[in-house]
C-alpha positions as CSV (number, residue, x, y, z in Angstrom):
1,X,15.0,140.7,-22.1
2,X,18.2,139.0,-22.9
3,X,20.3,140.2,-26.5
4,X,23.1,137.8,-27.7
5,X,24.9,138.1,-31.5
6,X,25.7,136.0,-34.0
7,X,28.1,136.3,-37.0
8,X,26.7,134.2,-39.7
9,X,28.7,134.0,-42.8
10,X,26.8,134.9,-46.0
11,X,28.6,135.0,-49.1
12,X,32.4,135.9,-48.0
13,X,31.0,138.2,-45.3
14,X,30.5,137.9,-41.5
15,X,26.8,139.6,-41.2
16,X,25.8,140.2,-37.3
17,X,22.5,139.6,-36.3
18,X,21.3,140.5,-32.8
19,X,18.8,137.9,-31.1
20,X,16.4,139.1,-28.2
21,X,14.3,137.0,-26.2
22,X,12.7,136.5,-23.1
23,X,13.8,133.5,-21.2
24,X,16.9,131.1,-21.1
25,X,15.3,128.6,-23.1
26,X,14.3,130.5,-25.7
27,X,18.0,132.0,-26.1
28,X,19.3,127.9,-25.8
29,X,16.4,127.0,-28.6
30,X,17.8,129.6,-31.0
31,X,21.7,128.3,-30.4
32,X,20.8,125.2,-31.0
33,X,19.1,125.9,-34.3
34,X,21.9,128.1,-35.6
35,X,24.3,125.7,-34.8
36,X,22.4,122.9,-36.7
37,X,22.5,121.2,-33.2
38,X,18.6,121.2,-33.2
39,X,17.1,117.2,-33.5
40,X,20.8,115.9,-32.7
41,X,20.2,112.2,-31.0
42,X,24.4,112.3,-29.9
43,X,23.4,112.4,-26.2
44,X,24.4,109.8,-23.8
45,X,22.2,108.6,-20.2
46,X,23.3,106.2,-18.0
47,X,20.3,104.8,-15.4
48,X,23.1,106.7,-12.5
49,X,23.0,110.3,-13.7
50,X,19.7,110.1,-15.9
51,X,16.2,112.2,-14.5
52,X,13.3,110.5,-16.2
53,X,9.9,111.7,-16.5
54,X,6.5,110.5,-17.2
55,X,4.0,112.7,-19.2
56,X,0.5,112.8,-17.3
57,X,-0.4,114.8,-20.3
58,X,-0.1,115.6,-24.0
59,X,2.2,118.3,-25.6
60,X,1.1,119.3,-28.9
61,X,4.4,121.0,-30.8
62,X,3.8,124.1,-31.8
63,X,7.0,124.8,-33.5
64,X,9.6,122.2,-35.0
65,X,12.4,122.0,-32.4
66,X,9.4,120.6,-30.1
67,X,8.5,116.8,-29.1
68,X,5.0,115.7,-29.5
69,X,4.4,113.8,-26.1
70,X,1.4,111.4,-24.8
71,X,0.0,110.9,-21.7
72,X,2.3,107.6,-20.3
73,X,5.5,108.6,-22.6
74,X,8.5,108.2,-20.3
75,X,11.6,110.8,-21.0
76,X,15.2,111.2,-20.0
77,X,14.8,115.1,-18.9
78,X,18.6,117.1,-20.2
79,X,17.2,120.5,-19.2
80,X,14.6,122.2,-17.2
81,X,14.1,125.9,-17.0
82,X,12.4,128.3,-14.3
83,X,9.9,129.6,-17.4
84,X,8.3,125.7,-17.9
85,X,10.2,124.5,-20.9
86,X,12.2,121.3,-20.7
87,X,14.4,119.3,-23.0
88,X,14.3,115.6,-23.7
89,X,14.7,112.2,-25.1
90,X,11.3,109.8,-25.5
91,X,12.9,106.7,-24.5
92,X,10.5,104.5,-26.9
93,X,12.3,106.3,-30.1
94,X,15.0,108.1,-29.0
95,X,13.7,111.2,-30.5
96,X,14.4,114.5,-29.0
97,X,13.2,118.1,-28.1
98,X,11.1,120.9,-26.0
99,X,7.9,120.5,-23.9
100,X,6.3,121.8,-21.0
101,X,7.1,121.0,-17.8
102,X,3.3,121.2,-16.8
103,X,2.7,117.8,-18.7
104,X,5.5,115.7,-17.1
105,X,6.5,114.0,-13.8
106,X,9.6,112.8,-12.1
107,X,10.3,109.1,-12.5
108,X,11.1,108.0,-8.4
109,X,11.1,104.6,-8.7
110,X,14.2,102.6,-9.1
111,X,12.7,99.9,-10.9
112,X,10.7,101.7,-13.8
113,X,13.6,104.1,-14.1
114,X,15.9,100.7,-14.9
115,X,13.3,99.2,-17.1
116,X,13.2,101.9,-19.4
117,X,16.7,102.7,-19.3
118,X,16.8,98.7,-21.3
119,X,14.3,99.7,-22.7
120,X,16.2,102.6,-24.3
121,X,19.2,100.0,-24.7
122,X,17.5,97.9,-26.9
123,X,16.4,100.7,-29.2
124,X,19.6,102.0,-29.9
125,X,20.8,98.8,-30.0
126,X,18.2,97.6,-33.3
127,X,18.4,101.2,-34.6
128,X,22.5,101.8,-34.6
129,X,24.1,100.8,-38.1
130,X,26.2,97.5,-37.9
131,X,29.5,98.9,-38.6
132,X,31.0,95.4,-39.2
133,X,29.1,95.0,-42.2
């Protein structure tokens, strides 16, 4: 069982809370809520230090900071714990979050793992605002 605190400012006053959990990624999930980093797309992959997946199976979210994945979705993986939770970006929409470890599988080959990274290029590429408009 692992305790961390946080000071969360309520009305001109620094209230503790104490947080307990049971694994690593459940003390990382409740960081990155707090700190509004939960859902944040500001990640960056390149096809040299990415680890991609491939989901053999579906993962139905169960709670929001969770990614609904289907059998065949490729992911870049950011995290992986010991208790079966991982963290990651569906290359097809960019969208991030948690699943199970149990319904991926590493990405080996060179040339799918290069597809998909242009294949994540060219999302981000339609889906970025034109700044020179």
């Amino acid at each position: 069982m692992m305790k961390f605190f946080f000071y969360i400012h309520i009305q001109s006053l620094d209230e503790p809370f104490v947080f307990s959990c049971n694994a690593e990624s459940e003390r990382l999930r409740w960081i990155q809520v707090l700190n509004g980093d939960a859902g944040n797309n500001n990640h960056s992959y390149s096809p040299n230090n990415c680890v991609q997946v491939c989901a053999i199976s579906c993962h139905v979210p169960r709670q929001l900071d969770e990614l609904d994945v289907q059998a065949g979705d490729f992911l870049n993986l950011s995290l992986a714990f010991v208790d079966g939770w991982c963290e990651g970006e569906r290359i097809r929409d960019g969208r991030r979050g948690w699943f199970k470890k149990e319904c991926v599988r590493l990405v080996e080959n060179e040339h799918v793992k290069m597809r998909n990274e242009q294949t994540r290029e060219r999302f981000l590429t339609h889906t970025q605002p034109d700044d020179n408009k």
